[in-house]
C-alpha positions in Angstrom: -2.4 -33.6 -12.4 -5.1 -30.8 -12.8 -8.7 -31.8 -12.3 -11.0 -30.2 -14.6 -12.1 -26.3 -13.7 -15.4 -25.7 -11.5 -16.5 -23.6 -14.7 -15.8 -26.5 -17.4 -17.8 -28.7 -14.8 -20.8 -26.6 -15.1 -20.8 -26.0 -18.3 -20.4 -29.7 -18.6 -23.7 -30.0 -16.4 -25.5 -27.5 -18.6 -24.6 -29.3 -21.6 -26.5 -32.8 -20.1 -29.0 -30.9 -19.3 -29.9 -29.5 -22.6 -30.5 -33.0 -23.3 -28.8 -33.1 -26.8 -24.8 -34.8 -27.0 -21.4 -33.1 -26.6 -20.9 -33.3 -30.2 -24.3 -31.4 -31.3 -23.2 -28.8 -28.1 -19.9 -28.5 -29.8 -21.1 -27.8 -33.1 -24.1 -25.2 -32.0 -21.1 -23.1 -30.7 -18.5 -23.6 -32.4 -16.4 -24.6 -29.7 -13.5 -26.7 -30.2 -14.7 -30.6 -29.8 -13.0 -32.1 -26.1 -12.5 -28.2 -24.7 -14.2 -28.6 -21.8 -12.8 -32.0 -21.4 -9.4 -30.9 -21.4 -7.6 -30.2 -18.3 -6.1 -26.8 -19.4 -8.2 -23.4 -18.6 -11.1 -22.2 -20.2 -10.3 -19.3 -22.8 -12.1 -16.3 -23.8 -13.1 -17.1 -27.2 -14.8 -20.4 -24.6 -16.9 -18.4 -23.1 -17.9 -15.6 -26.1 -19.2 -18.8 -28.0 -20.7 -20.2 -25.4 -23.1 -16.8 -24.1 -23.0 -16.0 -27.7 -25.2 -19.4 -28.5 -26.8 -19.4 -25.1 -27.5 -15.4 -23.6 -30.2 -16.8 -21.4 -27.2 -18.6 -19.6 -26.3 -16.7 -16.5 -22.3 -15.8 -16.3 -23.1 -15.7 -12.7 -24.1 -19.4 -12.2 -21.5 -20.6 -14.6 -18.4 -18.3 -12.8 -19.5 -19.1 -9.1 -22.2 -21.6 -9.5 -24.3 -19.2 -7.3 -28.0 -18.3 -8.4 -29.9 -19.1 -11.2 -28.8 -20.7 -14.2 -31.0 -19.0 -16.8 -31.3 -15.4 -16.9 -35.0 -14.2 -17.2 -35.0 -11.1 -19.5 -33.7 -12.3 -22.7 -37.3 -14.3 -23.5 -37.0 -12.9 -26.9 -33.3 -14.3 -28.2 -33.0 -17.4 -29.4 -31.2 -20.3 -27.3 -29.2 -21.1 -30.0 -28.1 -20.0 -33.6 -27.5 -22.1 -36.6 -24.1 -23.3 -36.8 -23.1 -21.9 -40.0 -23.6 -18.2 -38.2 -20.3 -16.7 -37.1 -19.8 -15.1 -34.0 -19.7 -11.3 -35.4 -23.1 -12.3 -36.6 -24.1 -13.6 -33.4 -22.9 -10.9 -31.1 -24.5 -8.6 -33.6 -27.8 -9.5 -33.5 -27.8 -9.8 -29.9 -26.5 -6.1 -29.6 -29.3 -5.2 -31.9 -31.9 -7.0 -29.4 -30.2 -5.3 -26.4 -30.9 -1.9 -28.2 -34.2 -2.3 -29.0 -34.6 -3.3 -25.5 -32.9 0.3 -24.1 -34.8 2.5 -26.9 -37.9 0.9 -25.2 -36.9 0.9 -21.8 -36.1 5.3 -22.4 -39.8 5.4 -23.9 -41.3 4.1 -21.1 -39.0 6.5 -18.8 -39.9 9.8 -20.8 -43.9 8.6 -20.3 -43.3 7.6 -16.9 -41.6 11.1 -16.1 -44.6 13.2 -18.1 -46.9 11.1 -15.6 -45.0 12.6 -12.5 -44.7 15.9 -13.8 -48.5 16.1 -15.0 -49.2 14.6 -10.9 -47.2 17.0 -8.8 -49.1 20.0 -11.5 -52.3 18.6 -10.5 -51.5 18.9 -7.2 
């Protein structure tokens, strides 16, 4: 008989750490209730709803159980979602975050580059 995959196991481990039961886990996400207890393999659709409802959770630390667990930069996404929101409205508004993010990120480049050009002409 199969034992239970190293990624179930961890996401098993994150789930008692959150401090809150399998049954409140499984309805934040909408994942299936006994999934991860199950011995088959974890799907897809698993893991979207899963780093859908948490995307501070590092995919790292869940596939190799190497590194951190959290990831640092998404301070501003929530750690979960309401579970009445579907997963198209999930993933949007985390696309929306992430763009914000870049549109800042290339506003700080184009000053950062003006800085550079405006040194090497007072040189």
């Amino acid at each position: 008989m199969q034992n239970i995959s190293p990624i179930k196991q961890r996401i098993l481990q994150f789930v008692a750490n959150l401090g809150i039961s399998k049954r409140e886990f499984y309805s934040l996400t909408g994942i299936s209730r006994g999934t991860l207890e199950s011995k088959t393999g974890i799907t897809e659709d698993t893991l979207t709803k899963l780093f859908t409802t948490y995307p501070n959770l590092s995919p790292i630390w869940i596939f190799t159980g190497k590194g951190e667990k959290f990831q640092s930069q998404q301070d501003e996404i929530p750690t979960y979602f309401a579970p009445e929101q579907n997963i198209e409205d999930k993933l949007l508004y985390i696309i929306a975050k992430k763009d914000s993010e870049i549109r800042e990120l290339a506003e700080e480049v184009g000053k950062l580059k003006q800085e550079i050009l405006q040194l090497k002409n007072s040189i």
